[in-house]
N, C-alpha and C positions, 0 to 999 in steps of 0.2 A: 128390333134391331137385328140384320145380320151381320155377320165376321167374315174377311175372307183376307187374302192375303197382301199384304198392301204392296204398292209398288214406290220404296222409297224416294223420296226427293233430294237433292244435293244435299241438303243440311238436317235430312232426317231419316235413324238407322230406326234398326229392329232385329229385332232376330226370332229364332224358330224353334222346332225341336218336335218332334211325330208325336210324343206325350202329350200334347196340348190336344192333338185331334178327339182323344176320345172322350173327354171334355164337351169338347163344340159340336162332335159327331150326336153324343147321346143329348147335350142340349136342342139339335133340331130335328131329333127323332130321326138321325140316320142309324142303319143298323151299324152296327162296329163289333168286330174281333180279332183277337191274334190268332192268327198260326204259323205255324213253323213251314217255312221256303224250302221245302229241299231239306239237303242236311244244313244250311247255311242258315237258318231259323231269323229269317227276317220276321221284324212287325211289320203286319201288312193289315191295313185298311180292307175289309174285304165286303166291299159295296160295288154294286154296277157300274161299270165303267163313266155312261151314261151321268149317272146320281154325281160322279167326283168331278163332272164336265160343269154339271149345274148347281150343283148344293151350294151357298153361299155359308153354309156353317165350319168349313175346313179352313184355318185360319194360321196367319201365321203372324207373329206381332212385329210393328216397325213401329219404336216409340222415343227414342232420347235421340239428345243434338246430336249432327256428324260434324267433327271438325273441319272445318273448310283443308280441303288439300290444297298446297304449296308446289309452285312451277320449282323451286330446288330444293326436295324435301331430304331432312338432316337422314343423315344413314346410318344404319346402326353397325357397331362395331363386326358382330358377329350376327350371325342368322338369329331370326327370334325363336328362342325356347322357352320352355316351361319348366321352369327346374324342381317345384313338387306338385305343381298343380295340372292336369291333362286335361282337353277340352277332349268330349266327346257326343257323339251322334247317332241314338236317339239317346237325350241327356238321362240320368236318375228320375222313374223307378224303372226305366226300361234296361234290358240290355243292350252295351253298346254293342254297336261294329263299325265306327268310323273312327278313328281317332285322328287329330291334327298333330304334325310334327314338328314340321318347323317352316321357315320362310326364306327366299333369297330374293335380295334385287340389287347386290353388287359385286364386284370380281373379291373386297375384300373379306368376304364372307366363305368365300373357299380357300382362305390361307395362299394366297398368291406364292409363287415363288420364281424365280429366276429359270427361265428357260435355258435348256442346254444346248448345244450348236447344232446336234441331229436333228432335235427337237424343230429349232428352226426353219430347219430344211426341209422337215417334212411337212409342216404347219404353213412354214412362211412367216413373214413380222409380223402377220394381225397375231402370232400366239403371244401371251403372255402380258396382255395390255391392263391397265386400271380400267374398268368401264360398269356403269351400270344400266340396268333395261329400264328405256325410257316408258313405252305404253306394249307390255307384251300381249301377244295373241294366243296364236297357238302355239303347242309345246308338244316335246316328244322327249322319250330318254329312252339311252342306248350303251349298253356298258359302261356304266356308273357315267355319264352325261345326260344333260338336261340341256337342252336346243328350244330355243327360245324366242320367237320369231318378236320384232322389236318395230311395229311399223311407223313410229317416231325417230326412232336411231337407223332405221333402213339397214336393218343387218339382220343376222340369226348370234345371239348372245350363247357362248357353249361355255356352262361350269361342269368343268370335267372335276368330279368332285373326290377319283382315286388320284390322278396326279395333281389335285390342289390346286387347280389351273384353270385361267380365265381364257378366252380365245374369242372372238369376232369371225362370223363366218359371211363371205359375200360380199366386205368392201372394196375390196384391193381388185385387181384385174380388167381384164376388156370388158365381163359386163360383172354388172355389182348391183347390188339390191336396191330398190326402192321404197315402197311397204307391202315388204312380206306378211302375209295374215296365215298363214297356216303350214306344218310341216308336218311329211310321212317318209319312215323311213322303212324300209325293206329288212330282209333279216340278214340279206350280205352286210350293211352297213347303208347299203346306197341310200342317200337323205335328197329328198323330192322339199321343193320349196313354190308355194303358190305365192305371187306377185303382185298384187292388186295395181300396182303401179305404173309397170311394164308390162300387165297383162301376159306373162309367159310364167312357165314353168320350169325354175333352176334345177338342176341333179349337179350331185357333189358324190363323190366316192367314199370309202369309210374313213378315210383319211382328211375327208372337209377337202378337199380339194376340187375347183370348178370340173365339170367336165360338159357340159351342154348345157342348151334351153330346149325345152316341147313349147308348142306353141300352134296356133290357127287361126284363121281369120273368125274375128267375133269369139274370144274368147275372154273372159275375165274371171280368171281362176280365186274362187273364195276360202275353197277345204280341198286337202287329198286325202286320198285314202289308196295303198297299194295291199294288194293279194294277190302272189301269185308273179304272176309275169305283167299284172294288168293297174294300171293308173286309173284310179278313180276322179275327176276334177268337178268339183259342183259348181258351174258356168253361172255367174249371178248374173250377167245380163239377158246372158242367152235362156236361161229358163231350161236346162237341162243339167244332165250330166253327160259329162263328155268320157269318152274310153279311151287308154293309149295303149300300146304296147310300152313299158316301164324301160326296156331295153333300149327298143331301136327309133322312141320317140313316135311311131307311124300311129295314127289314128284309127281307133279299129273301130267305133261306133259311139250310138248316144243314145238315154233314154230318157221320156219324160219331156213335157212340152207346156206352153203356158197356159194358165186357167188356174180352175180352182177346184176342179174333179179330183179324184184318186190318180193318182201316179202323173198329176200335173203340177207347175210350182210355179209362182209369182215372183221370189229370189230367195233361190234353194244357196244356204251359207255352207252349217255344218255337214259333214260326212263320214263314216266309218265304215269298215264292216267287220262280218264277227268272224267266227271260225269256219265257219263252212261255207264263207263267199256272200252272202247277203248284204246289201246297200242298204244303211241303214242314212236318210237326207232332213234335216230340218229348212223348214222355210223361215226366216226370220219374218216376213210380213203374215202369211198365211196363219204362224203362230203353229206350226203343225209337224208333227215326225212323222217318216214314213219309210216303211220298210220293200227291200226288194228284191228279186232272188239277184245272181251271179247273174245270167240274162236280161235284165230289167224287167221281169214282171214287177208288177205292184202285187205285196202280200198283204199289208197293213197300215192301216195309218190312226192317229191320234193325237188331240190336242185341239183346246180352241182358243179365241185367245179373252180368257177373264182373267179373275184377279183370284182366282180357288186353287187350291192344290190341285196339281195331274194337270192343269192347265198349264199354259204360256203367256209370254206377253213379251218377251226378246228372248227367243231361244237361239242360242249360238254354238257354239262345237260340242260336238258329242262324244262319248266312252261304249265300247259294248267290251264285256269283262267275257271270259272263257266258256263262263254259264249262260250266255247271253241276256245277261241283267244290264240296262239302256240308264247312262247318264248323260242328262242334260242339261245345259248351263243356261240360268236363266240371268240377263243381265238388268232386268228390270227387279225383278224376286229378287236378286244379291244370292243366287243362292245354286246347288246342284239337287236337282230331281233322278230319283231311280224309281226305273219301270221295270216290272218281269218282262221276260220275251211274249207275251202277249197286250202288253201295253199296260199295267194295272199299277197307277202308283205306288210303292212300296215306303220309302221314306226321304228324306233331304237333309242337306246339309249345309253349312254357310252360314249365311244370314250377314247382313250389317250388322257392325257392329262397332266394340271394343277389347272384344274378349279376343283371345286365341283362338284362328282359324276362321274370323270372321271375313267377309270378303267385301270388296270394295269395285264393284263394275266388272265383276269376273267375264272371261271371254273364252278362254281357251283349256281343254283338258284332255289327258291323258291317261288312261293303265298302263302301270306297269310292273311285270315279272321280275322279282331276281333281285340283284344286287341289295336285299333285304339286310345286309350285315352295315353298311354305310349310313344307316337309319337306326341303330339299333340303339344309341344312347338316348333316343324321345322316346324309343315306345317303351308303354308302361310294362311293368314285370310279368301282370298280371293278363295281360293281352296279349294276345296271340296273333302278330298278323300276317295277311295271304297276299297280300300284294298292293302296290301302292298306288293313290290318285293322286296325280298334279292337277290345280289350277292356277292358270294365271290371272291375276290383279291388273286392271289398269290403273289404277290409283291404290295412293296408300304406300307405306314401308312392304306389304308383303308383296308382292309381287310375284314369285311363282311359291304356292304354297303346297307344301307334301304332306297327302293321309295318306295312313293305313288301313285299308277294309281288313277286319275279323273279326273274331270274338273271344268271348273270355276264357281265360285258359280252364281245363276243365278240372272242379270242384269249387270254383272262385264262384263267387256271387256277386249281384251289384252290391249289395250293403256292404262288402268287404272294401270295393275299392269309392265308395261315396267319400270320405275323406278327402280324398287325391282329386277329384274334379272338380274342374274348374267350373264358374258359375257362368252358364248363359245363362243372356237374358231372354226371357218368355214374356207373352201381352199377348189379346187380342185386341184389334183396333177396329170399330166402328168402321162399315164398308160404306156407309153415305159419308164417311171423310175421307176418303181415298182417291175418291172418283177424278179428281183433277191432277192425278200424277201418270197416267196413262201416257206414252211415249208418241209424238207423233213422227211419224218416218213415212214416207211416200214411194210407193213402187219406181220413182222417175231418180229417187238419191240414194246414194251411201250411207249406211246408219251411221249416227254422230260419232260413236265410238270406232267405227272401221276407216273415220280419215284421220290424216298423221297428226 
């Protein structure tokens, strides 16, 4: 019997945890070791890329009920925390470096409060509303906010989380959102919004306020990504990426065309880039990542789509971190994948579940720099962390859920903090029971989860 990673079904979780690999690695006689990433000392699998495409021994467990989700599910008073127990990622005897924070998916979860008449003026009425996010996507945060694209509620959800403040961005005015799937914001403030519904591109200024659409014939914008002066758009119909100038809206080129070769895409969703301008595209059918310079060469690609770790099988929006370490969201996995900048799986995080930080149809994620003081009463003492991952939830209470990547403060060890963690749960499940949960999605439709 092989193991590999299942792909849940509505009414059945599982979860995960890099610990288990080397278990199932030395049961099917793949080689396995740790070593230390850089200074950032990941556990890393360190097998042929190749071996992690095909070995059916990398596994990850999906085993007890999921409770049926609810069209108006009860909300919780406050965001979910963990008040002594902390979920982390790779769980005990490893060291962490993920840890889970907490959760939102309503305005009363930032402490709402009475907006003031400037306030108004500068926001307009949608500030300061009850509201929570019906099926979010993509997500971005920008001076203590979190922008929340909502493609059921047809807005951008903003918990401004220093002034305690709910706001709705893109209903009110001449044009107003439809379902928004993705948002990038610049480092003036200016916030890019991709449309799936209108097929255009909203820009809002740092003050949320409308200022234009980009837009072209045959376009259906699924992810942005901006660097620079320059609009990245992953065209799901068109089979490309399209370029804009970020400014003046004028279209400055495209790269990438249909097939199934290198630097071609079937329906390219997710999109990034890192620090030094590279395109980093998932194809959700293809099952595949692929990297690219500032010019659209193709430099790399990876992924195919089984059911093994380092694989895909609904890869959706993507993270690349300062170091060029690649997260991606696998919405069939329940789960987020990191690659080195050469594509090599490192470890994941997620998993269905019940525990804390567990995910539920995840789609959308984010890094982010900074505002690390507004997080500081979930992380643990004993962690130390560098910067945070959002994901959003389409189902479930959490809905956009906040980690923190680092590691442990130094002289701490795991036995010290084993106490304080919370318990995932671990399995591996029999891959000839799997095989009937595989997604079927067809290059001619919309995956299930990207209609309202």
């Amino acid at each position: 019997m092989t193991s590999r990673m299942h792909i849940p079904s509505p009414r059945r979780i599982g979860s995960a945890a890099l610990h288990v690999l080397e278990t199932c690695m030395k049961t099917a006689g793949v080689p396995w070791s740790k070593r230390r990433f850089g200074s950032a000392g990941h556990v890393v699998a360190r097998t042929a890329h190749e071996s992690l495409c095909t070995s059916s021994a990398l596994a990850l467990a999906l085993l007890a009920p999921l409770h049926g989700c609810s069209s108006s599910p009860k909300m919780a008073e406050t965001p979910t925390t963990v008040a002594s127990q902390y979920a982390f990622w790779p769980p005990y005897p490893d060291e962490p470096r993920l840890q889970y924070l907490v959760s939102f998916q309503h305005s009363g979860q930032v402490a709402q409060r009475k907006s003031s008449a400037l306030e108004d003026i500068i926001y307009g009425k949608e500030s300061n509303v009850d509201a929570a996010v019906n099926k979010p996507y993509g997500v971005e945060m920008w001076n203590g906010r979190i922008y929340t694209c909502d493609i059921r509620g047809g807005a951008v959800m903003v918990f401004d989380l220093r002034k305690k403040q709910t706001r709705i961005m893109g209903t009110t005015g001449r044009e107003i959102l439809v379902r928004p799937t993705d948002i990038a914001i610049s480092d003036d403030g200016t916030k890019y919004v991709a449309d799936l519904g209108r097929n255009l591109v909203f820009v809002f200024d740092a003050d949320e306020r409308f200022v234009r659409t980009i837009g072209m014939k045959d376009l259906q914008p699924a992810g942005l990504a901006v660097f620079g002066d320059r609009l990245f758009v992953s065209n799901f119909v068109g089979q490309c990426v399209e370029i804009f100038d970020r400014r003046t809206g004028d279209h400055l080129g495209s790269f990438g065309e249909p097939g199934d070769d290198d630097g071609q895409f079937v329906r390219p969703l997710g999109i990034e880039v890192d620090a030094e301008g590279n395109v980093y595209v998932t194809d959700v059918i293809r099952c595949r990542l692929q990297k690219f310079s500032p010019e659209g060469e193709f430099l790399l690609g990876f992924g195919v789509i089984t059911n093994n770790i380092g694989s895909f099988v609904r890869p959706k929006h993507i993270a690349v971190d300062k170091e060029g370490m690649i997260y991606v969201v696998d919405a069939s996995f329940q789960n987020v994948q990191l690659f080195n900048p050469e594509g090599y799986i490192l470890t994941f995080f997620g998993a269905a579940g019940s525990h804390p930080g567990a995910m539920f149809l995840p789609a959308g994620i984010t890094i982010h720099y900074g505002d690390m003081d507004l997080f500081k009463p979930y992380i643990h003492p004993d962690f130390e962390a560098q910067y945070l991952v959002l994901v959003t939830n389409q189902f479930g209470d959490d809905k956009v859920s906040v980690y923190a990547f680092g590691q442990l403060r130094p002289g701490v060890t795991v036995e010290a903090i084993r106490a304080s963690q919370a318990d995932i749960n671990l399995g591996v499940e029999d891959a000839d029971k799997a095989e009937g949960d595989k997604p079927e999605v067809t290059p001619d439709e919309l995956p299930p989860d990207l209609k309202p």
